[in-house]
C-alpha positions, 0 to 999 in steps of 0.5 A, spaced: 877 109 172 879 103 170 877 095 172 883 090 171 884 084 172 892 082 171 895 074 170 889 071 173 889 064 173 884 059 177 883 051 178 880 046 183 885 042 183 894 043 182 896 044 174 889 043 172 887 051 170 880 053 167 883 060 168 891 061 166 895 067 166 888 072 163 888 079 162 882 084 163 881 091 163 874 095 163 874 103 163 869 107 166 863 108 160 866 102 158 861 096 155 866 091 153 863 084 151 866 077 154 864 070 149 866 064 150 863 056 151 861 053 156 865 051 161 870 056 159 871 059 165 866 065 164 862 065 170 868 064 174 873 070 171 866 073 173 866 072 181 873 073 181 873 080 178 867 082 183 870 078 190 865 072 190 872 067 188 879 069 192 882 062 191 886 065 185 892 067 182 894 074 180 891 080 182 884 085 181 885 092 182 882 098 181 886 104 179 891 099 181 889 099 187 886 093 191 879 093 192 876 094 198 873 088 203 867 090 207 864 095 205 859 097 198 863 092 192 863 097 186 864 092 182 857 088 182 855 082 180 849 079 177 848 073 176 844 069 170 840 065 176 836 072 180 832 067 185 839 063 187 841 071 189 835 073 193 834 071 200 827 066 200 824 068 206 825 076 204 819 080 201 822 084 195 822 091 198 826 089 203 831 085 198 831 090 194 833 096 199 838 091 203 844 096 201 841 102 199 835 106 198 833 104 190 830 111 188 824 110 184 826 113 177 831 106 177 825 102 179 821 106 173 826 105 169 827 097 170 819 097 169 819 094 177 811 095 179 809 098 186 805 092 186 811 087 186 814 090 192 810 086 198 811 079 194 816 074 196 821 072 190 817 065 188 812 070 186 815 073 181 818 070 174 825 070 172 825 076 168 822 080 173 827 078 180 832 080 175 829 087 174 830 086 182 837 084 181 839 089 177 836 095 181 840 093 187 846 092 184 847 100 180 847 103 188 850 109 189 857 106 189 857 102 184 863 104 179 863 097 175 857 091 173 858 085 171 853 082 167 854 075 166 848 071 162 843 075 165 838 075 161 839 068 157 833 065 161 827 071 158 825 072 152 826 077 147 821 082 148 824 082 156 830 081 154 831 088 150 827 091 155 832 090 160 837 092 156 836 098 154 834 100 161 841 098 163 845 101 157 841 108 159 843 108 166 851 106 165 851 111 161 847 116 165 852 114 171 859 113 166 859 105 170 863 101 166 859 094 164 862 087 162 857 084 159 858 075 158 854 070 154 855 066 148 851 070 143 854 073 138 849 077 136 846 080 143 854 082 144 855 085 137 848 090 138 850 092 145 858 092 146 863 097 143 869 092 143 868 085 144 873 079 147 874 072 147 876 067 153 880 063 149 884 069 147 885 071 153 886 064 156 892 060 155 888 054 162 
């Protein structure tokens, strides 16, 4: 199966694009690398590739058929702030199973405590809402994750931690995985080929 992304070009206002005639594809299996500076567009081409942004020029497809709407996006996204996407007012066990039941080998696997589960979010660290976040997001039906800046706000323990659990399960479960920052050296360690926006970007 394969995510693509064809002549996306986006902007906030007419003939200034921060997006311009990009081309993406990411296979099943895949861990593919997105850099680029900030401001560049990434978390833009982010939500565009997920369904969060539709204000766009060019098309996303899978398989070269248009993603569904309204119903479980296989292309999930995590964003780099999880307290932004988690409702305030929700303890996290009823977050987390909002869209499915998460298993409790995820929940072992992202060193999620059983503790944790009947805390509100401003209860938890960044670190720790981010495991939340992605338990959520590899659901049954997920085919693709976009990782953008996820792990930027941990430190590095955390941070190894958390990826080595992700690349397991994508494996396990063949999801195709575009991991954006802008450190080199993570993206050298965990991706098999690697892009950079202002390659791909004539905005």
């Amino acid at each position: 199966m394969y995510l693509k992304a064809e002549n996306i070009s986006f902007g906030y206002k007419k003939d200034n694009w921060i997006l311009r005639n990009v081309n993406i594809s990411l296979g099943s299996g895949e861990v593919l690398g997105l850099i680029g500076d900030s401001g560049s567009g990434k978390s833009t081409l982010c939500k565009i590739l997920s369904g969060y942004e539709t204000n766009y020029n060019g098309t996303v497809s899978l398989d070269g058929k248009k993603i569904p709407s309204g119903i479980y996006n296989p292309v999930q996204l995590i964003f780099q702030h999880p307290e932004k996407a988690v409702n305030p007012k929700w303890k996290m066990k009823d977050i987390l199973n909002e869209g499915h039941i998460v298993s409790q080998e995820l929940l072992e696997s992202f060193g999620i405590k059983e503790n944790w589960l009947n805390r509100w979010p401003n209860e938890l660290s960044g670190g720790e809402l981010q495991r939340f976040a992605l338990a959520r997001a590899l659901g049954p039906g997920t085919k693709f994750l976009i990782a953008d800046e996820i792990t930027t706000m941990v430190d590095a323990i955390t941070q190894a931690q958390i990826w080595e659990s992700i690349l397991n399960i994508v494996e396990e479960l063949n999801i195709g995985v575009l991991v954006v920052s802008h450190d080199k050296n993570l993206i050298n360690k965990l991706c098999h080929d690697v892009l950079h926006l202002s390659d791909i970007n004539t905005g």
